[in-house]
N, C-alpha and C positions, 0 to 999 in steps of 0.2 A: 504494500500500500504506500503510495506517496502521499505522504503530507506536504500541504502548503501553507509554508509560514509568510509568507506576503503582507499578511492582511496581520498578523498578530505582529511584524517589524512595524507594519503602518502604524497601530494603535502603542504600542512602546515608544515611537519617535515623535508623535501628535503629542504623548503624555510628555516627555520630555521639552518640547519647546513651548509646551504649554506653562511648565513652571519653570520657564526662563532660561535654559539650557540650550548652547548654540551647536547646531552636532555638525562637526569636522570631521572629515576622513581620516587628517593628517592630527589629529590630536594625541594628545599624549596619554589620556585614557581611555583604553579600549577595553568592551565587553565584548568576547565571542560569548555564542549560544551554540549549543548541541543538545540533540533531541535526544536522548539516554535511549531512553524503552515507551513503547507505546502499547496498549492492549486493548480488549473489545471485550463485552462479553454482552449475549444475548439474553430479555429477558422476555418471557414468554408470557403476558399476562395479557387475557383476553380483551382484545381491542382496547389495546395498551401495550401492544408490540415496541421494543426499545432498546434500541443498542447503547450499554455503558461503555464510556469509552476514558482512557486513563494515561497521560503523557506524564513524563518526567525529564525536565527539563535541568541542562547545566548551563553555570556562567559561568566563563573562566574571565575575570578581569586581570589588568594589565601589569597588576603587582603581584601576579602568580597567586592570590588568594581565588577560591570561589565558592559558590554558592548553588545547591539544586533545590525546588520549586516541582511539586504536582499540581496537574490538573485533572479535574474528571467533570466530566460532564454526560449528558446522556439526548438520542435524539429519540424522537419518536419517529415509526412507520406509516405511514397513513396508508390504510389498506390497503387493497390489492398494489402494491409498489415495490420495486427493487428493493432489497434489503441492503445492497450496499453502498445507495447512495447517505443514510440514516448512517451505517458504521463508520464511513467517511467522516461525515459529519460530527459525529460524536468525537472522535478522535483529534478533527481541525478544533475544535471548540475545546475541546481540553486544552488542547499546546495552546489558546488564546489564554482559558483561563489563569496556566502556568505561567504565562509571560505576566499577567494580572498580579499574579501571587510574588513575581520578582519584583518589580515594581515597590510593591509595599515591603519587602526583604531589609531588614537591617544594614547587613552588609554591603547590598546594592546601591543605599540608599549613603551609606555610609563611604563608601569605593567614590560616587561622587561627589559625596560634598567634603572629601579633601583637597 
């Protein structure tokens, strides 16, 4: 399954220059992310079909400290429909809410306001 972080870099760097932070490529502090582990699991409940879905995300910032961050979240199926557009789903929507959960992180929080 390919995950698409696009849209969770979008909503991390909106949050960022929204509290005043100017983001440089060429700056001196860098956060990589990497997506650890991702999972699924199906829940079977009648007409309430729903795939949980569950990312764990890492940061490695730029002073070699980091920080990892889950997310889970869950989609619903709307009947007769592809099941794997819902496990997609649940999965993208985790790694957003992960990226949500670094955001508020201590250490992330802390990494840049040195």
């Amino acid at each position: 399954m390919t995950i698409r972080c696009d849209s969770a870099i979008n909503i991390m760097t909106r949050h960022l220059q929204k509290n005043g932070m100017t983001l440089d490529p060429s700056s001196l502090k860098k956060v990589t992310l990497k997506v650890l582990a991702t999972s699924t699991h199906f829940l079977n409940i009648p007409f309430s079909q729903r795939y949980r879905g569950n990312s764990t995300l890492q940061a490695m910032f730029g002073d070699n400290q980091q920080a990892q961050v889950t997310g889970e979240n869950a989609a619903f199926i709307p009947p007769f429909t592809p099941h794997t557009d819902a496990r997609q789903r649940s999965v993208e929507g985790a790694t957003m809410l992960a990226v949500t959960a670094l955001l508020n992180d201590a250490r992330f929080v802390g990494y840049l306001n040195r």
